[in-house]
C-alpha positions in Angstrom: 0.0 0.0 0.0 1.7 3.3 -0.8 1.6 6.1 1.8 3.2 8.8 0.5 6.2 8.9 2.9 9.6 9.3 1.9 12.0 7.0 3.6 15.2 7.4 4.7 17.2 3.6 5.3 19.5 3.3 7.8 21.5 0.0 5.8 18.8 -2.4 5.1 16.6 -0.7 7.8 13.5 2.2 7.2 15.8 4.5 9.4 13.2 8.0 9.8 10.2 8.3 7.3 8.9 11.7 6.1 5.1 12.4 5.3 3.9 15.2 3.1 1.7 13.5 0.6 -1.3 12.1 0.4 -1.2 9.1 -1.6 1.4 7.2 -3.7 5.3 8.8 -4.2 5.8 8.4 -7.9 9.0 10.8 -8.5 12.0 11.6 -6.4 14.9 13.7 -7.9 17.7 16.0 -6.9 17.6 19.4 -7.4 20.1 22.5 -6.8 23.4 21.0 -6.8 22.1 17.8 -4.9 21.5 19.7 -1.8 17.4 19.5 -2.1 15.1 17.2 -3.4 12.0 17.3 -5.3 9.1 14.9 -5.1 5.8 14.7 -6.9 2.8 12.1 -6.3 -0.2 10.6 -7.0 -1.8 13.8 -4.8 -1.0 16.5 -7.2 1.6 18.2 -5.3 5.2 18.6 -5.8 6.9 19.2 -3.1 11.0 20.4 -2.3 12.8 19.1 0.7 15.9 20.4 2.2 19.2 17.9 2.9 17.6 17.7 6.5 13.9 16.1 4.6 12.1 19.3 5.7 9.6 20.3 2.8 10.3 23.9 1.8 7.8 24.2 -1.1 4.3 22.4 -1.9 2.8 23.1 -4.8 -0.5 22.2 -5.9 -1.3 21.1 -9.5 -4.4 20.3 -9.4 -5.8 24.0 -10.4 -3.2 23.8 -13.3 -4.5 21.1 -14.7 -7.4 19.6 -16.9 -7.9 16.1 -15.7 -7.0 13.9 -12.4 -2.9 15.5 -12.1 -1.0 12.4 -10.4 2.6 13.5 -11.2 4.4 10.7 -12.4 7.8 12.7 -13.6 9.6 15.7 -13.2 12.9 17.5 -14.4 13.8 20.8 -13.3 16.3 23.3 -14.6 18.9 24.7 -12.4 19.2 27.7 -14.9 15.8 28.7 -15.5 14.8 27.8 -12.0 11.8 26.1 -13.4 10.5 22.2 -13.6 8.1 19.9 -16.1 5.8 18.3 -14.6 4.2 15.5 -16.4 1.0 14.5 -15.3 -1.2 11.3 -14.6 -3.4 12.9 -17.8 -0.9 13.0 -20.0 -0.1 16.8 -19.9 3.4 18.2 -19.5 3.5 21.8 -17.4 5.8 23.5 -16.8 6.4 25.5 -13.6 8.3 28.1 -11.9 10.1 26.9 -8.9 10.4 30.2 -7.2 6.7 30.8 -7.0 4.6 27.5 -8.1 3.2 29.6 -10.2 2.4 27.9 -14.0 4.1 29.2 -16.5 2.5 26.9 -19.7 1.1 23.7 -20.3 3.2 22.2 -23.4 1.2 19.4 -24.3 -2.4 18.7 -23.6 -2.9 14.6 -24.0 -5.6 12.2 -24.0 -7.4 10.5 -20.7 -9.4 8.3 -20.6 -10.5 8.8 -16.8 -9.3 5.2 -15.6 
């Protein structure tokens, strides 16, 4: 059952676990020299984590979006300070990492609603 926690292991041991969303953890990646990270889920939100795993950012997609927004990947640019989100419903948006705010959506794809 996913919970949305992020895990830190201690070896082959859940060591601390970290809860900011509410439902499956699809993407993890490092961001800004490998000192933060950036996760996005099945909830909508993306969310940026210090090295201590303390979220600094949550962003919500769901207004940004046309259908059900489970983020299943993400890439962010260190120069433009901005990420692409691509979304459960196929859509790829792109964000600014400063503010959350949307800057575009780049492709608009087909759902199906399953």
């Amino acid at each position: 059952m996913a919970t949305g926690e992020l895990v830190m292991w201690n070896g082959r041991n859940v060591g601390k676990t970290f809860k900011q969303h509410a439902d499956a953890l699809w993407q993890i990646i490092n961001i800004k020299n490998k000192t933060m990270i950036m996760t996005g889920g099945n909830d909508g939100k993306v969310v940026t984590w210090d090295k201590t795993f303390t979220p600094k950012q949550v962003i919500d997609l769901t207004p940004m979006s046309s259908f059900p927004v489970g983020v299943r990947s993400l890439d962010y640019s260190e120069t433009a300070n901005t990420f692409l989100a691509g979304t459960r419903g196929a859509e790829i948006i792109e964000i600014n990492a400063a503010n959350g705010a949307k800057i575009k959506t780049h492709i608009y794809g087909h759902f199906s609603g399953v």
